[in-house]
One Martini backbone bead per residue (centre of mass of N, CA, C, O) as a GRO file, in nm:
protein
  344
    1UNK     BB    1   0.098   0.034   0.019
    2UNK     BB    2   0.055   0.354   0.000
    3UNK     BB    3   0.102   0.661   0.136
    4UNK     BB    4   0.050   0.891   0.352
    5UNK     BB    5   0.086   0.892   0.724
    6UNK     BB    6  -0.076   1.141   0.738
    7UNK     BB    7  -0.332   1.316   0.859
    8UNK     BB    8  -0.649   1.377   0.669
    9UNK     BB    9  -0.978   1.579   0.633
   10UNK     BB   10  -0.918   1.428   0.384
   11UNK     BB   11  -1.064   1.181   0.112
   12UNK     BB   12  -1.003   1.053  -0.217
   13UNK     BB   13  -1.178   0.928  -0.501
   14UNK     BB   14  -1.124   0.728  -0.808
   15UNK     BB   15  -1.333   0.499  -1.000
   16UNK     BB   16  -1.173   0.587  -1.290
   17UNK     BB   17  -0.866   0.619  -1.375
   18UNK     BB   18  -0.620   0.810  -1.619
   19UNK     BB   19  -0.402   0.809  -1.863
   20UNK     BB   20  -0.261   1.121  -1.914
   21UNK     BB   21  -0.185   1.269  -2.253
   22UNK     BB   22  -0.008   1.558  -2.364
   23UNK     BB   23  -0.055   1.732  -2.620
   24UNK     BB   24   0.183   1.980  -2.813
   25UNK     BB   25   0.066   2.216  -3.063
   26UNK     BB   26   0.129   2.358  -3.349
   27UNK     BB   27  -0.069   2.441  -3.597
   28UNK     BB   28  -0.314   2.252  -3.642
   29UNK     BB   29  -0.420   1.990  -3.859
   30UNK     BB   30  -0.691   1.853  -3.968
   31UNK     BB   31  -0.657   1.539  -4.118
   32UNK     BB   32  -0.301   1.531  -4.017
   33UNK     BB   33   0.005   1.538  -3.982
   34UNK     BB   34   0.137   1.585  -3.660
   35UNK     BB   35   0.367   1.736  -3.444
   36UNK     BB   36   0.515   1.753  -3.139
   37UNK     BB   37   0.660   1.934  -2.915
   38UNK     BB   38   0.512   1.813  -2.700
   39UNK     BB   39   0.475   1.549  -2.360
   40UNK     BB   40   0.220   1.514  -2.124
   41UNK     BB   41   0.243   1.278  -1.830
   42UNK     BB   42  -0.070   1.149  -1.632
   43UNK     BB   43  -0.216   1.101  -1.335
   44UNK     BB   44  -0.567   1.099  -1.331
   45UNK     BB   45  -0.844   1.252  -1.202
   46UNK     BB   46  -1.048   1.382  -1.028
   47UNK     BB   47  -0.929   1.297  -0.735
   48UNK     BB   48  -0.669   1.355  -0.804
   49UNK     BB   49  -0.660   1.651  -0.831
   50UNK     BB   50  -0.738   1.698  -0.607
   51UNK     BB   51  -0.500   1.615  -0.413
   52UNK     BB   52  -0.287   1.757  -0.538
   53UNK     BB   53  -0.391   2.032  -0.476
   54UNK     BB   54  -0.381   1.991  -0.161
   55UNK     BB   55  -0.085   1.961  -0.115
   56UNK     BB   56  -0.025   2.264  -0.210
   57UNK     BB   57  -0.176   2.349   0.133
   58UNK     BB   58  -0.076   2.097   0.328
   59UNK     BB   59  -0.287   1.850   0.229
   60UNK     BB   60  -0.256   1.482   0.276
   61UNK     BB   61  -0.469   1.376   0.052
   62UNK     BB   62  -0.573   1.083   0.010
   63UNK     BB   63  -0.585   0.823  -0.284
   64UNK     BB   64  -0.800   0.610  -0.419
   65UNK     BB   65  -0.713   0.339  -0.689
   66UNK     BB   66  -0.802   0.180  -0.909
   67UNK     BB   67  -0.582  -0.057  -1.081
   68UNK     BB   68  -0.390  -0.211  -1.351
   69UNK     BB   69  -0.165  -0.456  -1.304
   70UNK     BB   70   0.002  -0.358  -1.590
   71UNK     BB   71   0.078  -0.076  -1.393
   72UNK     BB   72   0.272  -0.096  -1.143
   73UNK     BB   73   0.483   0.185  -1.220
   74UNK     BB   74   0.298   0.430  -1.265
   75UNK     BB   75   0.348   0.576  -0.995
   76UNK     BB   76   0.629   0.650  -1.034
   77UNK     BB   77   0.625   0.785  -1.294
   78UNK     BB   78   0.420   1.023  -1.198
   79UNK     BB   79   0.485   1.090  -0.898
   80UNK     BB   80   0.217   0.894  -0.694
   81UNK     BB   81   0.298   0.748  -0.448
   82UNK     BB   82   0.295   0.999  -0.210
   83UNK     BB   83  -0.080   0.957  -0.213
   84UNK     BB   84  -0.151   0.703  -0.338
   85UNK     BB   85  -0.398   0.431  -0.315
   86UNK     BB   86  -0.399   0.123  -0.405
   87UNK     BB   87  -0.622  -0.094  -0.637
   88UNK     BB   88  -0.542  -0.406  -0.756
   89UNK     BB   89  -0.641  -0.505  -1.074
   90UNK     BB   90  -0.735  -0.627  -1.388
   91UNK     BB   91  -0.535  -0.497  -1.605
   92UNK     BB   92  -0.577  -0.196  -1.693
   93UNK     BB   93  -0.560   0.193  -1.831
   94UNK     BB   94  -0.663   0.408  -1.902
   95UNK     BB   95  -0.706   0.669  -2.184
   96UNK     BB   96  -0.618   1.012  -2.197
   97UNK     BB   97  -0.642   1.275  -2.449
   98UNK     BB   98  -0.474   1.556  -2.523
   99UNK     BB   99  -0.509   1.879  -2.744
  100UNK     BB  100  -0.278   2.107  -2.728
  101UNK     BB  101  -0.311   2.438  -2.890
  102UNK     BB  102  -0.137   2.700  -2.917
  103UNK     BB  103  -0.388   2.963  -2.915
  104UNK     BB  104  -0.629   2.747  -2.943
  105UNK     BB  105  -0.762   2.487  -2.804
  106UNK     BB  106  -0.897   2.207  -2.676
  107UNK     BB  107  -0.876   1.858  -2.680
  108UNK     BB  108  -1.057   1.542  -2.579
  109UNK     BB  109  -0.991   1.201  -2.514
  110UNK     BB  110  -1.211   0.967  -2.349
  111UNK     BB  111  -1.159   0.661  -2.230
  112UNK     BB  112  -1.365   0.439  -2.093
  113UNK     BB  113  -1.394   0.284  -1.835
  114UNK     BB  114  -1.338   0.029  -1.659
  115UNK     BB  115  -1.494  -0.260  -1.574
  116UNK     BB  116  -1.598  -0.387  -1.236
  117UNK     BB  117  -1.647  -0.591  -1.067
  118UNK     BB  118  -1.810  -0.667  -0.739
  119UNK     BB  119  -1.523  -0.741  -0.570
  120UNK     BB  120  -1.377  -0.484  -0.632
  121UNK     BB  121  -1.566  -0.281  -0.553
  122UNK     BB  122  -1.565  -0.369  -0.242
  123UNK     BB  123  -1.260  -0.325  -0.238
  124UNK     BB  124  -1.273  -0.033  -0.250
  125UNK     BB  125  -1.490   0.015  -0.012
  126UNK     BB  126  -1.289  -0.115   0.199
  127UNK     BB  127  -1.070   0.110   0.147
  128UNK     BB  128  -1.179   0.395   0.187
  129UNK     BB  129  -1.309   0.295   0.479
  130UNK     BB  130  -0.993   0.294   0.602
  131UNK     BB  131  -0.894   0.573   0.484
  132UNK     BB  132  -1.090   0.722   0.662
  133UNK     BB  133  -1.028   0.625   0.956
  134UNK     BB  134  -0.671   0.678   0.951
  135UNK     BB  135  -0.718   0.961   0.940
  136UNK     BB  136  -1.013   1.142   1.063
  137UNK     BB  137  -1.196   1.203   0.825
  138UNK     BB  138  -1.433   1.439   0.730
  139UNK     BB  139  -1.401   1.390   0.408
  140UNK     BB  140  -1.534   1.287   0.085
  141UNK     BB  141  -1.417   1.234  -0.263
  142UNK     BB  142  -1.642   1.173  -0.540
  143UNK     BB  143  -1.450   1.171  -0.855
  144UNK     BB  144  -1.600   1.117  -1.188
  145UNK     BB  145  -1.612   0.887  -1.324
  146UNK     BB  146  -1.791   0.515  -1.384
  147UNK     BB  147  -1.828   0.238  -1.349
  148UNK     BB  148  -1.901  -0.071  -1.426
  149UNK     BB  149  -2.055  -0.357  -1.296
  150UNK     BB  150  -2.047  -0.676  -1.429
  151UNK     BB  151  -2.296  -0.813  -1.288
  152UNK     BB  152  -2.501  -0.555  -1.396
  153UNK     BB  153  -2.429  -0.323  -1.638
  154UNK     BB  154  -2.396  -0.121  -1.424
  155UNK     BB  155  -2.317   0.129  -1.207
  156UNK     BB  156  -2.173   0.172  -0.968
  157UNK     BB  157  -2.229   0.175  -0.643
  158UNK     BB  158  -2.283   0.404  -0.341
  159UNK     BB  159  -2.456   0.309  -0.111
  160UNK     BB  160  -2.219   0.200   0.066
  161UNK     BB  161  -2.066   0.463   0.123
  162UNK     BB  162  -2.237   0.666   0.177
  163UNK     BB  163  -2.332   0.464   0.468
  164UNK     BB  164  -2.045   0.432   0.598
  165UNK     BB  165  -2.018   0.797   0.610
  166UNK     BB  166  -2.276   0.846   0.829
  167UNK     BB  167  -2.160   0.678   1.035
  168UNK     BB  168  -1.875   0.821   1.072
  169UNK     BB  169  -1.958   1.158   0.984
  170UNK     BB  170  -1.905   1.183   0.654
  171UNK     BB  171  -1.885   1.363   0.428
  172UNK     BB  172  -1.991   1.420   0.071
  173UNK     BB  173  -1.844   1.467  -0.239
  174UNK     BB  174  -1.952   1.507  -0.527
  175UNK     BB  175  -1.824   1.456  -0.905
  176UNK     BB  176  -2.031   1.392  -1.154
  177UNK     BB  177  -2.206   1.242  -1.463
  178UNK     BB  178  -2.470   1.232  -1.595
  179UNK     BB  179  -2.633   0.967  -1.492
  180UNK     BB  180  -2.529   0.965  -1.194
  181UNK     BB  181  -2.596   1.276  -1.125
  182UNK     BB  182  -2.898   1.251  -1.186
  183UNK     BB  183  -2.945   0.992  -0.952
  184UNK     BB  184  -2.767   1.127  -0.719
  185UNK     BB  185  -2.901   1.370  -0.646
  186UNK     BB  186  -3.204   1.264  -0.551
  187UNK     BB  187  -3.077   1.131  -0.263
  188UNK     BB  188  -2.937   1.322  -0.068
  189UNK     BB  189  -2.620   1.221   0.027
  190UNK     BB  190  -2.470   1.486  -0.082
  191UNK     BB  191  -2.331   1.768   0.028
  192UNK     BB  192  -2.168   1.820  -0.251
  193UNK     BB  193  -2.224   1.975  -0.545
  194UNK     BB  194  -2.005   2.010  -0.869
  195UNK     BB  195  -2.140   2.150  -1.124
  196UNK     BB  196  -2.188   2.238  -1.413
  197UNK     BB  197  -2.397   2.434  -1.647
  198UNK     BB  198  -2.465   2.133  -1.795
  199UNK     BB  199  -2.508   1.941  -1.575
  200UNK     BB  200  -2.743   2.102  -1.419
  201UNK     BB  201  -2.879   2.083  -1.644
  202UNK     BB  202  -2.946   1.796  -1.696
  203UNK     BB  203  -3.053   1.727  -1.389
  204UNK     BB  204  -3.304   1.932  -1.447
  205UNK     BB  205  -3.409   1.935  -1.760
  206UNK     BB  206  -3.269   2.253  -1.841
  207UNK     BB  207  -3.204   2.582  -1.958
  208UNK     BB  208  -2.974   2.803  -1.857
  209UNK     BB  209  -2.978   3.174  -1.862
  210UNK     BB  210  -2.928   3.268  -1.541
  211UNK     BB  211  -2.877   3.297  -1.214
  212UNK     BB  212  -3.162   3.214  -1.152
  213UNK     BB  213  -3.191   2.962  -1.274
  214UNK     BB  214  -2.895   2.826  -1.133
  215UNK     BB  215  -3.057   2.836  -0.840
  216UNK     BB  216  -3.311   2.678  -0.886
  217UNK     BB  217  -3.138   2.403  -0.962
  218UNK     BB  218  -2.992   2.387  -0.736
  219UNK     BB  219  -3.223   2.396  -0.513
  220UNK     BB  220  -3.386   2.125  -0.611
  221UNK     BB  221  -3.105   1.980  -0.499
  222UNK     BB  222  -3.153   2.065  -0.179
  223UNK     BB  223  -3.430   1.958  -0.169
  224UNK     BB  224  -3.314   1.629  -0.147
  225UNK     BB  225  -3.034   1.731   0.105
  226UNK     BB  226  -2.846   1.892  -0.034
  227UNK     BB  227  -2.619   2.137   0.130
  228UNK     BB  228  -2.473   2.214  -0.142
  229UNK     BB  229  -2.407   2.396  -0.466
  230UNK     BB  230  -2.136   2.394  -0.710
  231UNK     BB  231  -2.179   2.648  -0.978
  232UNK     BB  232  -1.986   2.622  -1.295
  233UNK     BB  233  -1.944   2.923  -1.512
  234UNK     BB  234  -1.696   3.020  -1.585
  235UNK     BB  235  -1.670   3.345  -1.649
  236UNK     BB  236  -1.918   3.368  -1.433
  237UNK     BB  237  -1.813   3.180  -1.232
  238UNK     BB  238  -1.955   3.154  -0.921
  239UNK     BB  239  -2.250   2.919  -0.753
  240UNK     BB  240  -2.342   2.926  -0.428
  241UNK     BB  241  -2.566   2.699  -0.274
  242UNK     BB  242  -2.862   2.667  -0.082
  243UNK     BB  243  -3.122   2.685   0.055
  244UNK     BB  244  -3.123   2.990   0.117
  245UNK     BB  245  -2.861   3.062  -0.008
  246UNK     BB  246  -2.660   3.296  -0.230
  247UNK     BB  247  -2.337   3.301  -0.405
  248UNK     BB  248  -2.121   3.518  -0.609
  249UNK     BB  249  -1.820   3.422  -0.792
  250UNK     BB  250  -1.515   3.611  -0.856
  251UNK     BB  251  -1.239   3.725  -1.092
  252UNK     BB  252  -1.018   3.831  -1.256
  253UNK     BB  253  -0.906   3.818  -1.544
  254UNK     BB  254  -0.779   3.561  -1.721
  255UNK     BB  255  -0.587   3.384  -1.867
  256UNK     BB  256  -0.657   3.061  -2.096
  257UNK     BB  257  -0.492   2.744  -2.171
  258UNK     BB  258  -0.660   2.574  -1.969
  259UNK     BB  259  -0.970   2.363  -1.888
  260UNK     BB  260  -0.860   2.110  -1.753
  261UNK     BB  261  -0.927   2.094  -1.437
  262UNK     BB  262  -1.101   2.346  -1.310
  263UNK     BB  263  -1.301   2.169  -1.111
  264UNK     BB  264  -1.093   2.055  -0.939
  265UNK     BB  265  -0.975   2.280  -0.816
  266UNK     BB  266  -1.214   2.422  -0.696
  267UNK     BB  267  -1.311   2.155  -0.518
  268UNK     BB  268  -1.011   2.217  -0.344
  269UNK     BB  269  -1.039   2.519  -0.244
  270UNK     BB  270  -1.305   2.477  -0.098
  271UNK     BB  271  -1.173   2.291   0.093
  272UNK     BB  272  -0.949   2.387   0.221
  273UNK     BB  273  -1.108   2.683   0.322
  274UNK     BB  274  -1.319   2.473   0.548
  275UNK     BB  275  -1.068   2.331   0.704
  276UNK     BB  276  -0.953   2.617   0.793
  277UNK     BB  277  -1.222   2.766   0.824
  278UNK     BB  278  -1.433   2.826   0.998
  279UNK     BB  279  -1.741   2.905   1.162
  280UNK     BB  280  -1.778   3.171   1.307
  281UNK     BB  281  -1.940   3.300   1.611
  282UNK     BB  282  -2.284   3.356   1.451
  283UNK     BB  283  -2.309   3.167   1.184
  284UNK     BB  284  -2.583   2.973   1.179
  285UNK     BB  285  -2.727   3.109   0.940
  286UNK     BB  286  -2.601   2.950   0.685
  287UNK     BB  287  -2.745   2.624   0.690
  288UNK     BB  288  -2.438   2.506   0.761
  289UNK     BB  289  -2.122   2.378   0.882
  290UNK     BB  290  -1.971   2.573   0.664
  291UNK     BB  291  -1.766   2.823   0.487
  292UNK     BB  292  -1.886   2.882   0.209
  293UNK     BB  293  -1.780   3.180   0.131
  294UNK     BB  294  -1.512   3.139   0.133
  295UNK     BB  295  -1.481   2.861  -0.024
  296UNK     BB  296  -1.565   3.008  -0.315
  297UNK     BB  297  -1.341   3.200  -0.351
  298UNK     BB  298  -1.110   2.921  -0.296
  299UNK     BB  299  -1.227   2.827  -0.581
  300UNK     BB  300  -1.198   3.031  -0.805
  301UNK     BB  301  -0.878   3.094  -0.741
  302UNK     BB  302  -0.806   2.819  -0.855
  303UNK     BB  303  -0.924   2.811  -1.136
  304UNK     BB  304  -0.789   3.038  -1.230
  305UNK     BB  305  -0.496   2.919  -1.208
  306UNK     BB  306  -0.575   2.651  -1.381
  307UNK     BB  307  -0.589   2.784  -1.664
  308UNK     BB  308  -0.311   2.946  -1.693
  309UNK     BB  309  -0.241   2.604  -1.714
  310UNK     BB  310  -0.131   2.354  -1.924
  311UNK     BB  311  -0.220   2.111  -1.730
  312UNK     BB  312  -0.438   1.924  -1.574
  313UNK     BB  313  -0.302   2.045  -1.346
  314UNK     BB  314  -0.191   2.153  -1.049
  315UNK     BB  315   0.097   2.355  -0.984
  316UNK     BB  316   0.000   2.610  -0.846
  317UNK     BB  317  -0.097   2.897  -0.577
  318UNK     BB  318   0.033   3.101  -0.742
  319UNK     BB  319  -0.116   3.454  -0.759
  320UNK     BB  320  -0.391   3.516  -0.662
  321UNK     BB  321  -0.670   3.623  -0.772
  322UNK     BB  322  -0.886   3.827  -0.721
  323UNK     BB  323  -1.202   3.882  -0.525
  324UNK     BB  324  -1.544   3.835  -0.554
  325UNK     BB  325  -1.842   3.882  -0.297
  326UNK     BB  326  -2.184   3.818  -0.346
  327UNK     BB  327  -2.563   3.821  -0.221
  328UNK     BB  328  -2.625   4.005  -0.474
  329UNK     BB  329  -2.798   3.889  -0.661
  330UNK     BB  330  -2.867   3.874  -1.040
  331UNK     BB  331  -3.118   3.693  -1.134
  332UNK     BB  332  -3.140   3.851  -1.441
  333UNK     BB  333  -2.871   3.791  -1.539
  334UNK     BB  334  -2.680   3.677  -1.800
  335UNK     BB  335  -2.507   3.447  -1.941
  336UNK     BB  336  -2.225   3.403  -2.121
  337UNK     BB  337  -2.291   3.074  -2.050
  338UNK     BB  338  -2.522   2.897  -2.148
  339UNK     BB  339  -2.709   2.585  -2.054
  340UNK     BB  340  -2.823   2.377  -2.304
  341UNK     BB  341  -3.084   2.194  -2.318
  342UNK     BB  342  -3.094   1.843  -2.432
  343UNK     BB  343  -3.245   1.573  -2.532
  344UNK     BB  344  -3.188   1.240  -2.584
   0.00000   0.00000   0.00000
């Protein structure tokens, strides 16, 4: 078992991690043959990039990640040994290609989830729940996409985890897409969803065009339970919303070189400043028992610090960008990127 033996007041699951290789490109030429300028090569998945960014905070916080056994070498190689605790499975791992074009777009092609047996999924849930234990972690992070389950056909349960984590008092972030956002918003197991604007109009079926539409829709689902929703916005920043309130924050604007990662520092800044700022005495009426707008703020300013570096990671928390933030939203503004639902 690999990971740092420092106790860490959060603890991030990874149920599908995937070797990103990051191709730079001058001139892109599609449908020709390219030549990279460089290649870089990291081991990747939303709760993964979540944990790495938490170190930069000096948050030890472990990640757990099924690997596929054919990957022995790979913790060494991306220099993830002192962070991730592996779950060896059988098979490969995943990869995920990006294409950065240096003043250009950025594109994504993610080979889809490896599959899980359902005793290998328990074992990775009895790893989850022993590294939230040995650590005496407050906040348990399920962050990426979801494989399937081979004895069902379905995407892996989440019930086990979330029932485990109830017991033990530890809030769950939940960051996931499609449908299993779909179906998990509505259990209303999950303390944090940090959805984007486009996520957020799937999960409730419409389209999301001003600030009043995506509190709207927070709040749908925090009538189901959820305690807070972290709606990213891109340029127009984000909304944190709970049952009762909501703020807007953003940052002055910044260059944009990848956004590939942006939520996931996102919902890493968001941690590091509610485990380190508690709520002070008499604003218990802010309806959670965390300090949401902090957590906004150090939310924003990592997202955009994240947006104009390169690689799929956060590689550092200098020069955060100023932030602004109110509670007087301006809920008839529109989006400068609304989120236009499509029925499937």
């Amino acid at each position: 078992m690999s990971g740092n033996t420092t106790k860490s007041p959060i603890v991030t699951l990874t149920p599908a991690p995937t070797l990103d290789r990051t191709y730079f490109v001058t001139n892109l030429h599609p449908g020709a043959v390219n030549r990279a300028d460089s290649v870089g090569e990291e081991l990747a998945g939303k709760g993964i990039n979540v944990a790495r960014a938490l170190h930069l905070a000096g948050i030890e916080a472990p990640g757990v990640v099924p690997i596929g056994n054919a990957e022995k070498g790979i913790l060494e190689r991306t220099g993830s040994k002192n962070f991730l605790i592996p779950m060896w499975i059988e098979g490969t791992i995943r990869v995920s290609t990006t294409v950065l074009e240096r003043g250009g777009p950025t594109t994504k092609i993610n080979e889809a989830p490896k599959p899980l047996t359902h005793e290998e999924w328990l074992r990775v849930v009895d790893l989850t729940e022993q590294t939230v234990k040995d650590n005496d972690a407050k906040w348990l992070v399920v962050a990426g996409a979801l494989p399937i389950d081979q004895s069902t056909g379905k995407f892996v349960d989440l019930h086990p985890i979330f029932d485990r984590m109830a017991k033990l008092g530890v809030r769950v972030a939940l960051d996931t897409s499609g449908e299993p956002l779909a179906y998990w918003v509505r259990q209303g197991d999950a303390a944090i969803l940090k959805p984007n604007a486009e996520e957020l109009a799937s999960a409730v079926k419409r389209s999301l065009l001003t600030n009043g539409d995506v509190i709207d829709a927070a709040r749908e689902l925090c009538a189901h339970g959820v305690e807070c929703v972290l709606a990213s916005l891109g340029s127009d920043g984000m909304l944190a919303v709970t049952k009762n309130r909501a703020w807007s924050t953003r940052t002055t604007p910044v260059k944009v070189i990848n956004t590939v990662g942006a939520g996931d520092a996102t919902l890493a800044g968001f941690l590091a400043a509610i485990t380190r700022n508690p709520l002070p005495e008499g604003h218990e009426d802010i309806g959670v028992s965390f300090n949401v707008p902090v957590g906004a703020m150090a939310a924003v300013q990592w997202g955009a610090v994240k947006v104009g570096q390169p690689t799929s990671r956060l590689d550092n928390i200098d020069n955060l960008p100023e932030v602004f933030l109110t509670e007087d939203v301006d809920l008839s503004a529109k989006l400068k990127e609304p989120a236009i639902y499509k029925e499937n």
